[in-house]
N, C-alpha and C positions, 0 to 999 in steps of 0.2 A: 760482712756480706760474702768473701770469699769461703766462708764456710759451707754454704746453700750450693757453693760452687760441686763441693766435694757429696753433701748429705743427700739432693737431691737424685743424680744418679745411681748414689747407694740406694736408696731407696725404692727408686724404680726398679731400679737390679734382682732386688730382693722380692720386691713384692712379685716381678716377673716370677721371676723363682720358685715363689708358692703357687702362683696359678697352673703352671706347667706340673708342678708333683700332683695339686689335687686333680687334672685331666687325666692326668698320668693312672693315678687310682683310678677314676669314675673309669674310666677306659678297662681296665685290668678287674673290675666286675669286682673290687673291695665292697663295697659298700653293701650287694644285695646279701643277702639273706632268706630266701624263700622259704625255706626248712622252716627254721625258725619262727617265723610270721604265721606256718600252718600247726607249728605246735600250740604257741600263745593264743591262737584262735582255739583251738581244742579240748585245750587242759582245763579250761572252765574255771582257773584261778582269779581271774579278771571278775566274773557274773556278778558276784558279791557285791551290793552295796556297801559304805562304809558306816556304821553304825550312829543313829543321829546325837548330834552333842547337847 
C-alpha cells in the first residue's frame, strides 16, 4: 500500500504534464491547417468511389 503512496502523485503529475503541453499546442495554432484542408477539397483525389468488390 505504501506504493499507491508514491504512484499516485506520479501520476497525477504526469498526466498534469500532458494536459498543459497539449493546451500549450492547441494554444500555439499546431494543429490547424487551412492550406491543406483547401488543397484536399480541390484536387479532387477524394471524388473517386472505390471500385465494388
Amino acid at each position: 500500500m505504501n506504493v499507491l503512496a508514491f504512484l499516485i502523485p506520479i501520476s497525477l503529475l504526469l498526466g498534469g504534464l500532458g494536459l498543459v503541453f497539449f493546451i500549450f499546442t492547441v494554444r500555439s495554432r499546431q494543429y490547424d491547417d487551412p492550406d491543406g484542408d483547401a488543397q484536399r477539397i480541390l484536387s479532387g483525389q477524394y471524388d473517386k468511389a472505390p471500385p465494388p468488390d
